[in-house]
C-alpha positions as semicolon CSV with decimal commas, in nm:
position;residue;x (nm);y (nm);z (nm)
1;X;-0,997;-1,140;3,718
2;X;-1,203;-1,437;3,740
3;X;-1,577;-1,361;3,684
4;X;-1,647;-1,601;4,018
5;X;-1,404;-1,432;4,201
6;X;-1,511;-1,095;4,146
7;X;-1,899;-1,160;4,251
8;X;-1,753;-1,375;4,538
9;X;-1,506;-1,122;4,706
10;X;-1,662;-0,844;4,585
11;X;-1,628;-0,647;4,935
12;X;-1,241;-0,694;4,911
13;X;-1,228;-0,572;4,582
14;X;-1,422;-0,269;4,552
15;X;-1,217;-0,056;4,654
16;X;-0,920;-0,137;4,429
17;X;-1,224;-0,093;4,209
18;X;-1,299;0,242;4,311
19;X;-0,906;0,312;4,296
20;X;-0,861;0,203;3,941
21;X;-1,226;0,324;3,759
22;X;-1,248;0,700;4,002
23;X;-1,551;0,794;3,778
24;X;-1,751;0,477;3,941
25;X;-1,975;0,648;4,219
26;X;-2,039;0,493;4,578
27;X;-2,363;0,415;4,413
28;X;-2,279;0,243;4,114
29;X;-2,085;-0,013;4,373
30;X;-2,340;-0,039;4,565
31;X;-2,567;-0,138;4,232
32;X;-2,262;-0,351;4,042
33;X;-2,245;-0,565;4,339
34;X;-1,994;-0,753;4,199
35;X;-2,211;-0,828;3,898
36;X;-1,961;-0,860;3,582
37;X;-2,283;-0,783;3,343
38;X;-2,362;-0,493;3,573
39;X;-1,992;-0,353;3,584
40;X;-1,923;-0,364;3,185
41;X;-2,279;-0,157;3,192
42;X;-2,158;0,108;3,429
43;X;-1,786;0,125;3,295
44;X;-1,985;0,182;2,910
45;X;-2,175;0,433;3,064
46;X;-1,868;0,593;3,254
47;X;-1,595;0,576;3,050
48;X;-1,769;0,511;2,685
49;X;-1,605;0,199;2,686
50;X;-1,747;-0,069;2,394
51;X;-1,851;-0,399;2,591
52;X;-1,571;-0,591;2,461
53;X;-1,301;-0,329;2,591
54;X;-1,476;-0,333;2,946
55;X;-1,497;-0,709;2,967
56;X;-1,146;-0,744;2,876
57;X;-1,021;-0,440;3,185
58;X;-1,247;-0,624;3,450
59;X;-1,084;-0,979;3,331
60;X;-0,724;-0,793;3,355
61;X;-0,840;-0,590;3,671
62;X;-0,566;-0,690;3,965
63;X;-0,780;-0,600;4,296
64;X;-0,459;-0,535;4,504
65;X;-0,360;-0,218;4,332
């Protein structure tokens, strides 16, 4: 997904974010915000993903799972 469209309909998405990455607290969506930068951090943190492999699932993340 488009880094612009993420941060700009972030409400819309979050919870096809929530749906796909279940590990990702109310908290950390609160935080993320729609923040790319701030999403690769939490999904690393989460998931032990590198920052290259979380880049690449938010850029291939469909929000209407």
């Amino acid at each position: 997904m488009n880094k612009d469209i993420f941060e700009g309909k972030w409400e819309q998405v979050k919870g096809g974010v929530q749906k796909k990455w279940g590990k990702l607290t109310n908290d950390d969506l609160d935080v993320i915000k729609g923040n790319t930068k701030i999403m690769v951090g939490k999904l690393q943190e989460r998931y032990g993903m590198t920052v290259e492999d979380a880049e690449k699932a938010i850029e291939k993340f469909d929000y209407k799972l």
